[in-house]
C-alpha positions as CSV (number, residue, x, y, z in Angstrom):
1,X,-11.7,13.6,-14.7
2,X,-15.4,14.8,-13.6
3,X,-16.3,11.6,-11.9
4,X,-12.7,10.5,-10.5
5,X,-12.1,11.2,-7.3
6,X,-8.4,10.2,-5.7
7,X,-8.1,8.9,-2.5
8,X,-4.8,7.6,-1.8
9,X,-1.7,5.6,-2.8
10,X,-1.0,2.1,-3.4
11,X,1.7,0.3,-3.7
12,X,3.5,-3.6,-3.5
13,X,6.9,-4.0,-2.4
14,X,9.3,-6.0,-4.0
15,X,9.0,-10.0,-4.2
16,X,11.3,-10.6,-2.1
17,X,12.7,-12.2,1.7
18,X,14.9,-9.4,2.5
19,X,12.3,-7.3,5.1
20,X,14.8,-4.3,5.1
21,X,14.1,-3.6,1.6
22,X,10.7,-4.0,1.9
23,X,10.4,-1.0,4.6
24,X,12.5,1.0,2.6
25,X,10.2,0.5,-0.3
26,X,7.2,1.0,2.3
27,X,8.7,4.3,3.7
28,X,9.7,5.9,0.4
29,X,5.6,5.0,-0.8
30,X,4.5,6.8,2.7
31,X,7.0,9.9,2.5
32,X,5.5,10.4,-1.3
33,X,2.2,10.3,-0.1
34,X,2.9,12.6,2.6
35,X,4.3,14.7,-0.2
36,X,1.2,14.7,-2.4
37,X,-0.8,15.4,0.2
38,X,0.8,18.4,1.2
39,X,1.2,19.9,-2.5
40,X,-2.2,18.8,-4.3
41,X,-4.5,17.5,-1.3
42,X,-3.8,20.2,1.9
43,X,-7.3,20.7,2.5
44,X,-9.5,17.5,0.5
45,X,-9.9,14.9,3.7
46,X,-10.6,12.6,1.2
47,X,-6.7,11.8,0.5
48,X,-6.4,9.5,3.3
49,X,-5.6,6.2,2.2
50,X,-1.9,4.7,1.8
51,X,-2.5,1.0,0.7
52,X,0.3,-1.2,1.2
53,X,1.2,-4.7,2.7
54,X,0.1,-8.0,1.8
55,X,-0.5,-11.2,3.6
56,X,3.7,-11.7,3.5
57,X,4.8,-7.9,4.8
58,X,1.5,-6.5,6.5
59,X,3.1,-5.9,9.7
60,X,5.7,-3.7,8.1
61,X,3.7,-1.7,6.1
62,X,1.5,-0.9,9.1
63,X,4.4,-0.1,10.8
64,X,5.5,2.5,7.9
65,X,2.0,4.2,8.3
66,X,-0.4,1.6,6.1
67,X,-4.1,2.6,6.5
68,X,-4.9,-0.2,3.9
69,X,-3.6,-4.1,3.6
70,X,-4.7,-6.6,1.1
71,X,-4.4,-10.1,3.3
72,X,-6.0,-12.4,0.9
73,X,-3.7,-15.0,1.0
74,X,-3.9,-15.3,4.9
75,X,-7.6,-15.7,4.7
76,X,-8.1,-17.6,1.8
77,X,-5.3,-19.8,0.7
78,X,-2.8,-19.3,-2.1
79,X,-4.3,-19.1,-5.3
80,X,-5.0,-22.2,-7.2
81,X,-4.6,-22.0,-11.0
82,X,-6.4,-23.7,-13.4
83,X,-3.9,-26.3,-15.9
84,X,-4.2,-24.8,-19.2
């Protein structure tokens, strides 16, 4: 992959209300990434990026070592679908 260039992780915990499994989730993505970056990314500064957390679980995932959230939703709404 010539022009490929990997930068990070991303992930999206589980749909769900039960914020305990939601950090787990969150801390298994961060310990992999730590994990990666020590084996295939030591010396590229370029592997930086763990995105996770959403509008819903942000505050978690930052707390679990997030350098990334996607909050969307908080800024724009929930989605509106079109009737088909």
């Amino acid at each position: 992959m010539k022009y490929v260039r990997i930068c990070g992780l991303m992930g999206i915990a589980s749909f769900t209300s039960d914020r305990e499994a939601v950090r787990k989730e969150f801390r298994f993505l961060a310990s992999l990434f730590k994990k990666i970056k020590e084996k295939h990314f030591a010396t590229q500064d370029y592997f930086c990026e763990l995105s996770m957390g959403m509008s819903s679980d942000w505050q978690i995932a930052v707390e679990e070592g997030s350098t990334m959230i996607r909050i969307g939703t908080a800024l724009f709404g929930e989605r509106k679908y079109a009737q088909q």
